[in-house]
C-alpha positions in Angstrom: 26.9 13.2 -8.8 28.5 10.0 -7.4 28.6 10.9 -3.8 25.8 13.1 -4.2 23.3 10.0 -5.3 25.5 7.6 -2.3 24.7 10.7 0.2 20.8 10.7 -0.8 20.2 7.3 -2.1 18.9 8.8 -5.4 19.3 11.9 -7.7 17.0 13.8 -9.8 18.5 14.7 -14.0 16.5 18.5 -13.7 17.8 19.2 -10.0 21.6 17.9 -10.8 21.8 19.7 -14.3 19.9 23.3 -12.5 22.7 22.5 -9.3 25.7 21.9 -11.0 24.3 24.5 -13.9 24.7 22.3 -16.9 22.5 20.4 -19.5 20.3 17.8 -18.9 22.0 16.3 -21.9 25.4 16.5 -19.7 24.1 15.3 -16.8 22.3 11.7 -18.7 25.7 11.6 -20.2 27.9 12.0 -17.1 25.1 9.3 -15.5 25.3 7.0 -18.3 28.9 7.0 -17.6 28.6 5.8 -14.0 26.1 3.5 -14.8 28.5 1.5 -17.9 30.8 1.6 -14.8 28.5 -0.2 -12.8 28.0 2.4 -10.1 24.2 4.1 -10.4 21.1 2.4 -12.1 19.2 4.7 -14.4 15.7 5.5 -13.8 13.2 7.9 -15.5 14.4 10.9 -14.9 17.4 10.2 -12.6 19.5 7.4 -11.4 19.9 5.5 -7.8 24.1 4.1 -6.6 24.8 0.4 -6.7 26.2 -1.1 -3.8 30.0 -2.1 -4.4 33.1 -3.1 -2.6 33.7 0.7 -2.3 30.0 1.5 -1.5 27.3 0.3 0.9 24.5 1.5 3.0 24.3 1.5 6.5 21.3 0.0 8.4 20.4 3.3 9.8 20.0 4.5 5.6 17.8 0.9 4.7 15.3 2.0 7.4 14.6 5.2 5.3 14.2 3.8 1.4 11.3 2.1 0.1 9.6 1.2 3.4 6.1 0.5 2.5 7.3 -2.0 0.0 9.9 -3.6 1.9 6.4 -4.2 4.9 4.3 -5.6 1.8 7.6 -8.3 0.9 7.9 -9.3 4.6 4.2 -10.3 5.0 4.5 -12.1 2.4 7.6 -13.6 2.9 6.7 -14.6 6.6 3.5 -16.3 5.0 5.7 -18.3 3.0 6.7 -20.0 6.8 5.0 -23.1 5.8 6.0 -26.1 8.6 9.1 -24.8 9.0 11.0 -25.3 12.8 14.2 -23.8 12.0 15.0 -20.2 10.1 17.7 -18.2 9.1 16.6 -14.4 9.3 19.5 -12.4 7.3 20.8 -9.2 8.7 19.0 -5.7 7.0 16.1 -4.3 7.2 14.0 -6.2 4.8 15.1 -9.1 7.2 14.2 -7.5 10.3 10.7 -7.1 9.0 9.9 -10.7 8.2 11.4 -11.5 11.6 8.7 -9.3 12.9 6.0 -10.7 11.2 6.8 -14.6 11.8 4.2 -15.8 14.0 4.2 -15.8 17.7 1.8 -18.8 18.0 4.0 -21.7 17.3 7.1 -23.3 18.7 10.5 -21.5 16.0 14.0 -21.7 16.5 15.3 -18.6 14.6 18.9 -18.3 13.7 21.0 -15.2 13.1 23.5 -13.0 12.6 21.7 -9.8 13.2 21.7 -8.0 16.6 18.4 -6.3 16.1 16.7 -9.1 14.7 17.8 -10.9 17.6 16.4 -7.9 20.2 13.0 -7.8 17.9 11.9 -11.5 18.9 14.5 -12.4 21.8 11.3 -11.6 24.4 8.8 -13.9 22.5 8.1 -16.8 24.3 7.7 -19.6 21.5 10.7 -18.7 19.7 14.0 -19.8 20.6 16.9 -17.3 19.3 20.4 -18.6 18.4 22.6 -15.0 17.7 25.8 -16.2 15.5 28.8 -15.0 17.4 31.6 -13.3 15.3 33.0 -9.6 14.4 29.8 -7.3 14.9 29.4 -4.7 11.7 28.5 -1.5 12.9 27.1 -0.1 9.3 25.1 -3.1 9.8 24.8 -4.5 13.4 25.3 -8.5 12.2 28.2 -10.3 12.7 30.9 -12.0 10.1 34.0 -13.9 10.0 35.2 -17.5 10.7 33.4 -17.1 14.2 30.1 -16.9 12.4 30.5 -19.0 9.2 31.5 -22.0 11.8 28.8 -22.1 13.7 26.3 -22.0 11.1 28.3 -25.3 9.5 26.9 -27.2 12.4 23.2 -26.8 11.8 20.6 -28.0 9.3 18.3 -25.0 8.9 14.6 -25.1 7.3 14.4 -22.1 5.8 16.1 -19.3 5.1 15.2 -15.8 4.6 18.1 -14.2 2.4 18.7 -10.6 1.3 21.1 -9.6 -1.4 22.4 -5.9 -2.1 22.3 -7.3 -5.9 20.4 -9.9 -7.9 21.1 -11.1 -11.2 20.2 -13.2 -14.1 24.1 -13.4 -15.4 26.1 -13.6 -11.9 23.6 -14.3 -9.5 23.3 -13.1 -5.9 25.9 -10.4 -5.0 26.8 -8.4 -2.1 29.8 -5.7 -2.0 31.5 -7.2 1.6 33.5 -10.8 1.4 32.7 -11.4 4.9 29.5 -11.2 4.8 29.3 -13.4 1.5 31.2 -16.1 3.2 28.2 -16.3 6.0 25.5 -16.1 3.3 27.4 -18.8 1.4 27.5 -20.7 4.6 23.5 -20.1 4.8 23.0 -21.1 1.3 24.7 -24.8 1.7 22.9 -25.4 5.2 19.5 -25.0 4.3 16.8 -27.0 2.5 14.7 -24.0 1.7 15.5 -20.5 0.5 13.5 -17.5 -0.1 15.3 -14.1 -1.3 13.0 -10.9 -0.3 14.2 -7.3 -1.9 12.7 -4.5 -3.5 13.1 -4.3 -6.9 16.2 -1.7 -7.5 18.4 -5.1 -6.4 17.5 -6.6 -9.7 19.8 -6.0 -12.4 22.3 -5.1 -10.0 26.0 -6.8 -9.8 27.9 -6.3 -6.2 31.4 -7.6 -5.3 31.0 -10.7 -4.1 28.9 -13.5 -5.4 27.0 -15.9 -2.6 24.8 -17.9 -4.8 22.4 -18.2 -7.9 19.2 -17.4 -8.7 18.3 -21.4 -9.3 19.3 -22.2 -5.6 16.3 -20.1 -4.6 12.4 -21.4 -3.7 10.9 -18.1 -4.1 11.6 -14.6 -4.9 9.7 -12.1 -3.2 9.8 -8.5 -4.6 7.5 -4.9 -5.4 5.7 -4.1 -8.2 8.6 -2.2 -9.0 9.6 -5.2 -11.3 8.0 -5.5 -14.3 6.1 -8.8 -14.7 8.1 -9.5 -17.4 11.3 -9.5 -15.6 9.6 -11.6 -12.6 9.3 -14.4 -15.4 11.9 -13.8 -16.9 13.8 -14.9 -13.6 11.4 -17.7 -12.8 12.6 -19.2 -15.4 15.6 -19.7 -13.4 13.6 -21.8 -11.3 12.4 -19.7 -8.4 8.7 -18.9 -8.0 8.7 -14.9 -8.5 5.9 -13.0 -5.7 5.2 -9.0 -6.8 3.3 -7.9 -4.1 
């Protein structure tokens, strides 16, 4: 069920239990197992894997899951720009999206780790790309390492766009690789503004590696998908919570 759910990014109770020929009461029980050990996230009527140190999806994968909520959360994380000169765009897709819909009208120094968020605005005219050299993630396409995390010591960024592969109330903002926490740790302490855009199946979940905490953040931007009474729930953290 495991790799079955990591394979497909989700699985369905009926079509495991009439696949596998067992209950529906096995298969909730075999889920609720790998959910108490932190590996799928019930929904209603299935389950979806959480990223880990053992687990994580490729770029390639991102491009295929939620995609009309991950356009609405980059529009509105783009119009969240303000006077901002100098931003951090994250690697993933989520990422690659706002990067997209920054505007082209204005003079921006963009700074990043991510090969094709450097490709998506490297031919726009009014914005000046800086690509972080390091150790290049193929899952991924961003770099990582000391390379990277040195280079981004030396700057004073704006803003930062952040993703997360988990976000939590109780241990923050997670991601299953140490590398690449170490550059998103590096991201958090250089910038004076931070905005954290997912889609709501991040929330709840824990990853292997902690980067920061939900206080350090200006603004969450999110789906829907979250119930408004989780969204304030985390604002009272501190960030302002967007469900668009």
């Amino acid at each position: 069920m495991l790799e079955l759910a990591r394979r497909t990014g989700s699985v369905d109770v009926a079509k495991l239990a009439a696949d596998f020929g067992i209950s529906k009461e096995t298969v909730r029980r075999d889920l609720g197992m790998l959910e108490d050990h932190g590996l799928v996230r019930r929904t209603h009527g299935g389950a979806y894997p959480v990223e880990s140190a053992g687990f994580e999806t490729t770029l390639a994968f991102r491009t295929t899951m939620h995609v009309p909520e991950k356009s609405r959360i980059a529009s509105a994380a783009a119009e969240l720009l303000g006077d901002a000169e100098t931003v951090f765009v994250d690697e993933g897709f989520t990422p690659q999206l706002i990067a997209e819909a920054l505007p082209r009208d204005r003079p921006l120094t963009v700074v990043t780790a991510s090969l094709t968020v450097a490709a998506a605005l490297a031919t726009s005219e009014q914005i000046t790309v800086l690509l972080l050299g390091g150790r290049v993630r193929g899952g991924t396409m961003a770099t990582v390492d000391h390379w990277t995390v040195r280079m981004l010591s030396g700057f004073v960024i704006d803003l930062a766009y952040v993703g997360a592969n988990g976000i939590s109330r109780s241990y923050g903002l997670t991601t299953p690789d140490p590398a690449v926490s170490d550059v998103k740790s590096q991201v958090m302490k250089v910038s004076r503004r931070r905005v954290l855009a997912g889609v709501h199946t991040k929330f709840g979940a824990v990853s292997f590696c902690r980067f920061g905490e939900v206080g350090d953040l200006e603004a969450i931007v999110t789906d829907t998908g979250l119930p408004s009474s989780e969204a304030g729930r985390y604002s009272l953290l501190g960030p302002q919570v967007l469900r668009v």
